[in-house]
C-alpha positions as CSV (number, residue, x, y, z in Angstrom):
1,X,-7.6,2.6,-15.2
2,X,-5.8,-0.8,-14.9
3,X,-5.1,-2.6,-11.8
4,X,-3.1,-5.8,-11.9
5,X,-2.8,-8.8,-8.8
6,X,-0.5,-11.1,-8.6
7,X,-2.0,-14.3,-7.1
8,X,-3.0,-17.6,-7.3
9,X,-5.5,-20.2,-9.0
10,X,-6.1,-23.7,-9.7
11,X,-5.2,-23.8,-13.3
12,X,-4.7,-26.8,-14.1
13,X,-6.7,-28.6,-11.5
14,X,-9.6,-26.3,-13.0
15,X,-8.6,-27.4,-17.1
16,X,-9.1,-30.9,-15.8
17,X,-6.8,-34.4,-16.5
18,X,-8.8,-34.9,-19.7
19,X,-10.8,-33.8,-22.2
20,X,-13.4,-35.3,-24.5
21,X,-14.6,-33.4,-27.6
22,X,-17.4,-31.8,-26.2
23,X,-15.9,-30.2,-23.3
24,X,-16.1,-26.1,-23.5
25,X,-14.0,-23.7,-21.6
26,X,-16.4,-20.8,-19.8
27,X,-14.5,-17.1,-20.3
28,X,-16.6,-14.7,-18.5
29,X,-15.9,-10.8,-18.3
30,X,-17.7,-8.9,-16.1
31,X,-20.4,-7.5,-19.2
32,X,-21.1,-10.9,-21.2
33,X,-20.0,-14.6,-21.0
34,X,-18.7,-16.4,-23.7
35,X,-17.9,-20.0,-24.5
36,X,-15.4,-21.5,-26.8
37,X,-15.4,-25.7,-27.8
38,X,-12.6,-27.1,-26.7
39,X,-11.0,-30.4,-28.7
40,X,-9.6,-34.1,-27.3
41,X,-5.9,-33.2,-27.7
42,X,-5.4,-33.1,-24.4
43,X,-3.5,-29.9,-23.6
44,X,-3.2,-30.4,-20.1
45,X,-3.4,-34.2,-20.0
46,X,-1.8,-36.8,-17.4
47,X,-1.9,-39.6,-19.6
48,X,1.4,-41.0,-18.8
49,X,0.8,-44.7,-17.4
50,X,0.6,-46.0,-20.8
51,X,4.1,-45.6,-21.1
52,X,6.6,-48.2,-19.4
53,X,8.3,-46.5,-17.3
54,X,8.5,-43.1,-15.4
55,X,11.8,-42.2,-17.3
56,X,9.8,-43.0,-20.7
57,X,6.7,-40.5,-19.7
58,X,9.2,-38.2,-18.2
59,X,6.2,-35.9,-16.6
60,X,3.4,-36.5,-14.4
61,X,1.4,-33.4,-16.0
62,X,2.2,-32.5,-19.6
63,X,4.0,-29.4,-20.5
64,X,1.9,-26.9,-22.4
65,X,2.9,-24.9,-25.1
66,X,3.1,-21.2,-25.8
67,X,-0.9,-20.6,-26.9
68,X,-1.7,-23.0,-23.8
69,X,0.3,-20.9,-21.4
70,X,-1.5,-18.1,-22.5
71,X,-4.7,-19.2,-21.9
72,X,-3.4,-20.0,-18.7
73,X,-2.1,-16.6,-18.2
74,X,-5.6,-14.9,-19.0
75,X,-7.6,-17.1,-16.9
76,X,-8.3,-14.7,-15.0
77,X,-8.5,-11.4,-16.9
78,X,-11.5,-9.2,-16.6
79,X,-12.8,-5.9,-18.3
80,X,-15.2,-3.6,-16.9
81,X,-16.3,-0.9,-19.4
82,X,-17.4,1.5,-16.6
83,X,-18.1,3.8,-19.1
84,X,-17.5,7.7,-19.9
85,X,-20.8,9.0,-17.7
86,X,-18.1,8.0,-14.7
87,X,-15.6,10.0,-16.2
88,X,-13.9,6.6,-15.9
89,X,-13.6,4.8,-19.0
90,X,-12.5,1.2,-18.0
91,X,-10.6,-1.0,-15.6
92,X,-8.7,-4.1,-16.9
93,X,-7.9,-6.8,-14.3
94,X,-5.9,-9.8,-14.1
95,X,-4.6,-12.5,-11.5
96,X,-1.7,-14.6,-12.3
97,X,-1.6,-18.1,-10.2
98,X,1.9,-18.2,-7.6
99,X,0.5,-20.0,-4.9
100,X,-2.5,-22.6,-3.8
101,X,-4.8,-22.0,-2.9
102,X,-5.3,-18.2,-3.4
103,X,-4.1,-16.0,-1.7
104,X,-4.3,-12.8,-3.0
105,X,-7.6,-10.2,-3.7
106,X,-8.7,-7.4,-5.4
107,X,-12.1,-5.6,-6.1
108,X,-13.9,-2.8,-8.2
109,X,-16.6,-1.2,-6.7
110,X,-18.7,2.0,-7.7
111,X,-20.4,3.9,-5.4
112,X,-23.9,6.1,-4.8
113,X,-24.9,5.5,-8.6
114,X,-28.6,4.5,-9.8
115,X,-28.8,0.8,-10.4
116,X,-30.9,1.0,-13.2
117,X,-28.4,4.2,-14.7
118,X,-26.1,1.8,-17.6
119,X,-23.9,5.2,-18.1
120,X,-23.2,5.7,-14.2
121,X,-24.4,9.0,-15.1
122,X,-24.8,9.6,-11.2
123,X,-21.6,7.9,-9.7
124,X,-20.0,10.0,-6.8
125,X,-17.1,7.7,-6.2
126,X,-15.2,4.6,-7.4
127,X,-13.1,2.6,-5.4
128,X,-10.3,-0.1,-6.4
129,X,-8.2,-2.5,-3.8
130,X,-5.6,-5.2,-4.3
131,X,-4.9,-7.2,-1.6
132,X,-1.5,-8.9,-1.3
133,X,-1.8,-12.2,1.4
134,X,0.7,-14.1,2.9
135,X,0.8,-17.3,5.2
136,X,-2.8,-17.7,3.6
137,X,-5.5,-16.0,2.2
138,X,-8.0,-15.5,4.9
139,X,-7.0,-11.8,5.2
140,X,-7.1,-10.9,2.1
141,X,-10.5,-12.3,1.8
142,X,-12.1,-9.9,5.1
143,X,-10.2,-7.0,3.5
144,X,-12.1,-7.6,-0.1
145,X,-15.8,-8.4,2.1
146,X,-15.1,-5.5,4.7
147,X,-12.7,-2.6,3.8
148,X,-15.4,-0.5,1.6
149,X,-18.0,-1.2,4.4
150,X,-15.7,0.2,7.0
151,X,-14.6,3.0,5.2
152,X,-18.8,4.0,3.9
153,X,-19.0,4.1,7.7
154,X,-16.1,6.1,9.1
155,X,-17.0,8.9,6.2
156,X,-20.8,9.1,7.1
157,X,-20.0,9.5,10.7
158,X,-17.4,12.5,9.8
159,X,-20.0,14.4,7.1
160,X,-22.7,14.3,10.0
161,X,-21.3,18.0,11.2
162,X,-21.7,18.9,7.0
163,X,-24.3,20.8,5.4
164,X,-27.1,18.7,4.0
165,X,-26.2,18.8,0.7
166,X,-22.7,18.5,0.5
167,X,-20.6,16.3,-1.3
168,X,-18.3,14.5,1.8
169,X,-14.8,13.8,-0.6
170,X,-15.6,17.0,-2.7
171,X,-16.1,19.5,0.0
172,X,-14.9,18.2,3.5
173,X,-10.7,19.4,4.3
174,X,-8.5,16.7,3.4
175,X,-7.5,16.1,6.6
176,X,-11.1,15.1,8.2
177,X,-11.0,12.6,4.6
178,X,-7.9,11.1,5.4
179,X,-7.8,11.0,8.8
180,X,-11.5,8.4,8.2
181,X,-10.0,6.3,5.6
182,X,-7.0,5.7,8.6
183,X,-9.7,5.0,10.8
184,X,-11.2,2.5,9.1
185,X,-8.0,0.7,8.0
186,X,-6.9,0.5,11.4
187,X,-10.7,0.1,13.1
188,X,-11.3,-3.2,10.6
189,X,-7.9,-4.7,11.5
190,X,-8.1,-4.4,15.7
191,X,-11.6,-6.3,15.1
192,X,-9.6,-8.7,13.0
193,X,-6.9,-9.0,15.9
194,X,-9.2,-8.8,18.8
195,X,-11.5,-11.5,17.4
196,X,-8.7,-13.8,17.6
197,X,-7.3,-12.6,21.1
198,X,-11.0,-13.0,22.4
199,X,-11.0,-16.8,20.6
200,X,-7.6,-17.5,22.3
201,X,-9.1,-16.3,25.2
202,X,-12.5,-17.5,25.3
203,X,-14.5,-20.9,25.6
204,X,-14.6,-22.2,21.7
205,X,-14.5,-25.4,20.7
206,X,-11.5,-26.3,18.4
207,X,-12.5,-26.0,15.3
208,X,-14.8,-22.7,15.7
209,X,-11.1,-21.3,17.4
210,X,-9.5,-22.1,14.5
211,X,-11.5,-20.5,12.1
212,X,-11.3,-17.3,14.4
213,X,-8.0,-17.1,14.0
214,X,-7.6,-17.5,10.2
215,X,-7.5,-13.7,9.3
216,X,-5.3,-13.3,12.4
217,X,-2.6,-16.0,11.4
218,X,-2.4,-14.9,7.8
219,X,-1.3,-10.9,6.9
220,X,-2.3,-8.7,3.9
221,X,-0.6,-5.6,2.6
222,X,-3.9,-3.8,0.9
223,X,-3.7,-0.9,-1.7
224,X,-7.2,1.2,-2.1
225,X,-7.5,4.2,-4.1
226,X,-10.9,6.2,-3.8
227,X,-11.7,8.5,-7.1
228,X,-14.3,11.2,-6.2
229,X,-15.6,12.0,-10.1
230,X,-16.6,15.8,-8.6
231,X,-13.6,16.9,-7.5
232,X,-11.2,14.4,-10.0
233,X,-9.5,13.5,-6.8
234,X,-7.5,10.2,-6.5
235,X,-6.6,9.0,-2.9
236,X,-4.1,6.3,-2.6
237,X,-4.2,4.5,0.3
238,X,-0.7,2.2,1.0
239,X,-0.3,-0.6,3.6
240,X,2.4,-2.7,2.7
241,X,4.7,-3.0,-0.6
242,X,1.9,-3.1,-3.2
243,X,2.2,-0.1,-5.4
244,X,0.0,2.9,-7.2
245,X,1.8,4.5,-10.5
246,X,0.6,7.5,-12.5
247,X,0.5,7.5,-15.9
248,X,0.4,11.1,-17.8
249,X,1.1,12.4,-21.1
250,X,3.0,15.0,-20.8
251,X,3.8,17.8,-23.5
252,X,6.2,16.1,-25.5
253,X,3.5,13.2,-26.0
254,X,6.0,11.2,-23.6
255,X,4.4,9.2,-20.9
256,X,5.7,10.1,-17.3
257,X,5.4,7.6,-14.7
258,X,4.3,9.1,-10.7
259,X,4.9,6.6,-8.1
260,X,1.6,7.5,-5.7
261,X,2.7,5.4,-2.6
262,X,6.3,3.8,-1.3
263,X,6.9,0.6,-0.5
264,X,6.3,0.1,2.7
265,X,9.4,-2.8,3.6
266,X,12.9,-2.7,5.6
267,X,14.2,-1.8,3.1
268,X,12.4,1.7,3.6
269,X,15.0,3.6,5.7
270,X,12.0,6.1,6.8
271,X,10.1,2.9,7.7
272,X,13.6,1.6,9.4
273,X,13.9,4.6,11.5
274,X,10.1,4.2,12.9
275,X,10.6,0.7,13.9
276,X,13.6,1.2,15.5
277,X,12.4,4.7,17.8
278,X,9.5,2.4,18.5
279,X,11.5,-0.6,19.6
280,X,14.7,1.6,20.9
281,X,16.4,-1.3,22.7
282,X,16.0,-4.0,19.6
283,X,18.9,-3.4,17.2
284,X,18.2,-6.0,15.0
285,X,13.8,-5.6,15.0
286,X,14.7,-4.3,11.6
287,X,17.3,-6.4,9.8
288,X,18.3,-7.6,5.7
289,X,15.3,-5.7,5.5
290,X,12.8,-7.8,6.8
291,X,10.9,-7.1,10.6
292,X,11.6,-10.2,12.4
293,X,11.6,-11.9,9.6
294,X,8.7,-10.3,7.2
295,X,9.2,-8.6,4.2
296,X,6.7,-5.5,5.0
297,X,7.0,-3.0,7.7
298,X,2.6,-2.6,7.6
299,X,0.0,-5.6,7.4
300,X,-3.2,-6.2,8.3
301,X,-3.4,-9.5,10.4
302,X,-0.3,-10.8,10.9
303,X,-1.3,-11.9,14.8
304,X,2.3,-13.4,15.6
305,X,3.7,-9.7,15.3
306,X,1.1,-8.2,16.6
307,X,-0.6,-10.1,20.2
308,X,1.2,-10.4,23.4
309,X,3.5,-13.0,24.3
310,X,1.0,-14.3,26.9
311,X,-1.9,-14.3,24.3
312,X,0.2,-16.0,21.8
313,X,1.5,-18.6,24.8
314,X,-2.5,-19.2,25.6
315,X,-2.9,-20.0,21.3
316,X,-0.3,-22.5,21.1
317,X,-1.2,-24.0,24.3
318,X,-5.3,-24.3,23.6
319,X,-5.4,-24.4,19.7
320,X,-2.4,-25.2,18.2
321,X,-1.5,-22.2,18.1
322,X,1.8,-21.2,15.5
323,X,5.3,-19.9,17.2
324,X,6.1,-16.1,16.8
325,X,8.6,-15.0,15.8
326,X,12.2,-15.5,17.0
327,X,13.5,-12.0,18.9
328,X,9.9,-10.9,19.3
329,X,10.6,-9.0,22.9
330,X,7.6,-5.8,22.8
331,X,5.1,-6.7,20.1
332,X,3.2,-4.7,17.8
333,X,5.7,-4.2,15.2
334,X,3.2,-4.4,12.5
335,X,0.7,-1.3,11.9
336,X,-2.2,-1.4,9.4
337,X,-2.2,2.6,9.2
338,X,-2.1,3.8,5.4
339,X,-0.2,6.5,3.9
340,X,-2.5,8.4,2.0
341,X,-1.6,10.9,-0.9
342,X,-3.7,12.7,-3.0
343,X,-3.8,13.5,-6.6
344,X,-5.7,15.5,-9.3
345,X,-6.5,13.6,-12.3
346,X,-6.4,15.5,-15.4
347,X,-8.1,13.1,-17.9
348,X,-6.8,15.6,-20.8
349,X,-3.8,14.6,-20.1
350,X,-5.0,10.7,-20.8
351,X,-4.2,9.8,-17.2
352,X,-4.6,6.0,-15.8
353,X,-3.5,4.2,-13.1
354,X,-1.7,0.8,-12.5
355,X,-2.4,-0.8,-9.2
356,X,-0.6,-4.1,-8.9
357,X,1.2,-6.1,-6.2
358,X,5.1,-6.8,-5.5
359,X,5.1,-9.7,-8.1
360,X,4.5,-7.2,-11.0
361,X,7.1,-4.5,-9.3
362,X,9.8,-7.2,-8.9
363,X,10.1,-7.8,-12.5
364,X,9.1,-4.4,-14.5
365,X,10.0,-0.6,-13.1
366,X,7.0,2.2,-12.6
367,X,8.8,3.6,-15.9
368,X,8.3,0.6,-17.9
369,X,5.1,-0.4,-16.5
370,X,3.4,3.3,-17.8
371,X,5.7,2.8,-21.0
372,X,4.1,-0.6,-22.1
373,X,0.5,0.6,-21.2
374,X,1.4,3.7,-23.3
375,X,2.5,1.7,-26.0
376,X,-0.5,-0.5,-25.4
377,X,-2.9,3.0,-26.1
378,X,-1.3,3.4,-29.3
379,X,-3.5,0.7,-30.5
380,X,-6.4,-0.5,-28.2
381,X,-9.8,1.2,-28.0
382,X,-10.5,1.5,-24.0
383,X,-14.3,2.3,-24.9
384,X,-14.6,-1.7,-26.1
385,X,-14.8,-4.4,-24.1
386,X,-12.1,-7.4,-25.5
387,X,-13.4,-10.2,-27.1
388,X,-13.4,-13.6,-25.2
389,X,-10.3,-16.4,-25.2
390,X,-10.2,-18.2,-28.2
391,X,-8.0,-21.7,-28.1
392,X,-7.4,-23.7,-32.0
393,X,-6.3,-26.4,-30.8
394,X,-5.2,-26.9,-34.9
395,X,-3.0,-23.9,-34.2
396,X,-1.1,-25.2,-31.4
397,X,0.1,-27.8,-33.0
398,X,1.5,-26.1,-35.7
399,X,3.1,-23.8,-33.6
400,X,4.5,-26.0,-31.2
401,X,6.4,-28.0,-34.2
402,X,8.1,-25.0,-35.1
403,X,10.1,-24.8,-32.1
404,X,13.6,-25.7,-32.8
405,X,15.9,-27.8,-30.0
406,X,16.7,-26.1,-26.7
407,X,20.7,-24.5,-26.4
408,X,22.8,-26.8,-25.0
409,X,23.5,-26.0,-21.2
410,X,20.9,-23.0,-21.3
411,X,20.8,-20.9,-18.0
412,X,17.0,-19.8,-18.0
413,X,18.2,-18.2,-14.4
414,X,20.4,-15.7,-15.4
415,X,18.2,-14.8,-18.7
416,X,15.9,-11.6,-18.2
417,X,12.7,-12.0,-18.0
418,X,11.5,-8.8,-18.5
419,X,14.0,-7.3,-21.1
420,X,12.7,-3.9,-22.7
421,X,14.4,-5.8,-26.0
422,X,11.3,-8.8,-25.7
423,X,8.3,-6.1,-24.7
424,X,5.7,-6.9,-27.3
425,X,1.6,-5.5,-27.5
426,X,-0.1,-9.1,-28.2
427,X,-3.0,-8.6,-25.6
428,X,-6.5,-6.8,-25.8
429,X,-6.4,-6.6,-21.9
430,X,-4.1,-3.8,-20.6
431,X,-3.5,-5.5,-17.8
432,X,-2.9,-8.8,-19.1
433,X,-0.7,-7.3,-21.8
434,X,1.4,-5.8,-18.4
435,X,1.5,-9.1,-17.1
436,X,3.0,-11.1,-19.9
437,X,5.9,-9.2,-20.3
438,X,6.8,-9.4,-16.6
439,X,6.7,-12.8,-17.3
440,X,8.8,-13.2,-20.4
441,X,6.7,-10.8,-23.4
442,X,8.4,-11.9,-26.2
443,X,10.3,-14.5,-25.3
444,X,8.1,-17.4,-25.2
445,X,10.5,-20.2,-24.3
446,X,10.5,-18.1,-21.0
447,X,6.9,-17.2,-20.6
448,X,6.0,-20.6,-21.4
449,X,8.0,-22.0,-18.8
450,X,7.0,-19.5,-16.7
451,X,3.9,-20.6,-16.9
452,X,4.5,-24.3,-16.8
453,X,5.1,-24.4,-12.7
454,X,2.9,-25.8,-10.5
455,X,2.3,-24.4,-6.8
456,X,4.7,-24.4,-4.4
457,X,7.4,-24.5,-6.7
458,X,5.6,-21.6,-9.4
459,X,6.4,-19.3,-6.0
460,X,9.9,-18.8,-6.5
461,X,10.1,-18.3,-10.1
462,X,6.6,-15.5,-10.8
């Protein structure tokens, strides 16, 4: 499996200003920890007041260079060797820094396995979310704490009326499964709504309103997919534009990419159409494919499209409340309900799965994406767990003098980013390796500047 994020960290703030020779950077994956030394150059350094003027230093924070800005871009990697007991071999992970602070999530959780059982031997089911926030990260952060709690919950309740020793995703009709995985997507988001309403409502004092309302003010699209190992089932659930893509082998030994959920946006004329029966007498509800402004037609959170006009009058006027949006006339626009599909697995067939967020799909298609991971196969061992970041600073050096002098009047803006022509396989992470050529692959004058921007302005360019 691989599942990939696009968010945001504190990079930089977290390298430091300085370094002094004894200074180590801390890798950890998810099965060992592993420190590397890190020298006094100063590879992220603001040492610029020693020159004498602003136009001499020319920065405020110093550029890095290409094996920097990959050590920025795997920050946040991860490998979990699940293991083959699972019928799972491994999930790769990475987050990518857009924003600060963070607002996106994702998690990997197995489920009803022995604790003390190293080969999962026992695992009924494994479940994987990515959680794409917007106007902040506080949804994101219940849907990563609550959403697998929630969902445990809704499927006991519907496997009380099984026999004893039935397996519930296994043996109960796919329509009791699904119908409890909506229930909990859209039971954990009216708690998150009404817990604002009732703060808006209520007696709080200001600052315990305010935190009430967090998870309502922000949104998240969310992406889960539940694998049950005895029936080789994958459910996709979909709420918003983050995306789930099949890879298979098929017969030819090409890879065939399966989209296995839609983009949930205006720009989804099947989404369009809903809106506008639901909101008959709004013409432009739905318009440049955006809902009143948002990009996403589903989101969990997102208060301002979702309360009452008196409810959201009553939060401005108690708590500061923000202003919704403008041609909001006969709110909710927004639904958290998923669309669920399912899928057989057929691990013969060397299937995996890619779960990432719109920042990934902007930049590589659901063909490409499966391509490069193919082409990553071809010579990565998924049974091994990568070895840790590794930074010469004596290496840097040499490699940044080798650059030769920018083209004169260079449009980075129109160059692709993500050309098939500068796909490389440099990464021991699958979903790192999917990453960096989103973001430039072989092209390192682009990747590194990529990775040069600092939040807000990193936004509009990855």
């Amino acid at each position: 499996m691989v599942k990939t994020a696009r968010s945001l960290s504190k990079l930089f703030e977290t390298f430091g200003s300085s370094f002094d020779p004894t200074t180590k950077a801390l890798v950890s994956f998810w099965s060992e920890e592993i420190t590397s030394e890190r020298g006094a150059e100063e590879p992220f350094s603001n040492h610029y007041c020693d020159r004498a003027s602003y136009k001499q230093a020319r920065h405020v924070f110093s550029p890095p260079d290409i094996d920097q800005s990959i050590a920025i871009l795997r920050w946040e990697e991860a490998s979990d060797p699940i293991g083959e007991g699972s019928g799972i071999l491994r999930t790769d992970s990475i987050r990518v820094a857009s924003n600060s602070p963070c607002e996106d999530e994702y998690f990997s959780r197995a489920i009803g396995y022995e604790r003390d059982d190293s080969t999962y031997a026992n695992l009924k089911w494994m479940m994987w979310g990515v959680f794409d926030g917007h106007a902040g990260g506080e949804t994101a952060v219940a849907l990563r704490g609550w959403l697998v709690n929630y969902i445990i919950s809704e499927f006991n309740e519907a496997s009380a009326g099984l026999p004893e020793d039935s397996l519930f995703l296994a043996d109960a009709p796919s329509s009791v499964i699904d119908e409890s995985i909506k229930n909990a997507f859209l039971r954990l988001d009216r708690d998150i709504i009404e817990t604002g309403r009732d703060a808006v409502l209520g007696k709080r004092y200001l600052g315990a309103a305010i935190s009430e309302l967090d998870a309502c003010y922000s949104g998240s699209c969310a992406l889960l997919s539940i694998y049950d190992r005895e029936s080789q089932l994958l459910r996709v659930a979909c709420v918003g534009d983050s995306r789930a893509v099949l890879g298979r082998r098929t017969s030819s030994g090409e890879w065939q990419a399966t989209a296995l959920s839609v983009d949930q946006t205006g720009y989804n004329s099947e989404e369009a159409a809903r809106l506008r029966r639901e909101h008959p007498n709004e013409p432009d509800a739905v318009k440049d494919g955006r809902v009143l402004g948002l990009a996403v037609t589903r989101a969990f959170g997102d208060a301002l499209w979702k309360w009452s006009r008196d409810v959201q009058e009553e939060a401005r006027d108690r708590f500061f409340g923000r202003r919704p949006p403008e041609g909001s006339l006969t709110p909710p626009y927004l639904t958290a309900e998923p669309v669920i599909t399912t899928t057989k697995i057929q691990p013969e067939k060397g299937d995996f799965v890619i779960m990432a967020s719109d920042g990934l799909w902007d930049s590589l298609t659901s063909a490409q994406a499966v391509d490069l991971v193919g082409r990553w196969l071809k010579t990565h061992d998924t049974t091994r767990v990568p070895k840790a970041l590794v930074i010469d600073l004596e290496t840097m050096r040499s490699r940044e003098r080798e650059r030769h002098d920018p083209e004169e009047k260079i449009s980075y803006t129109s160059r692709p980013r993500s050309s098939p022509s500068n796909f490389v396989v440099k990464d021991t992470n699958a979903a790192t390796h999917l990453a960096r050529n989103a973001l430039g692959g072989g092209d390192e004058d682009m990747l590194c500047g990529i990775m040069t921007a600092r939040a807000p302005f990193a936004r509009r360019i990855r």
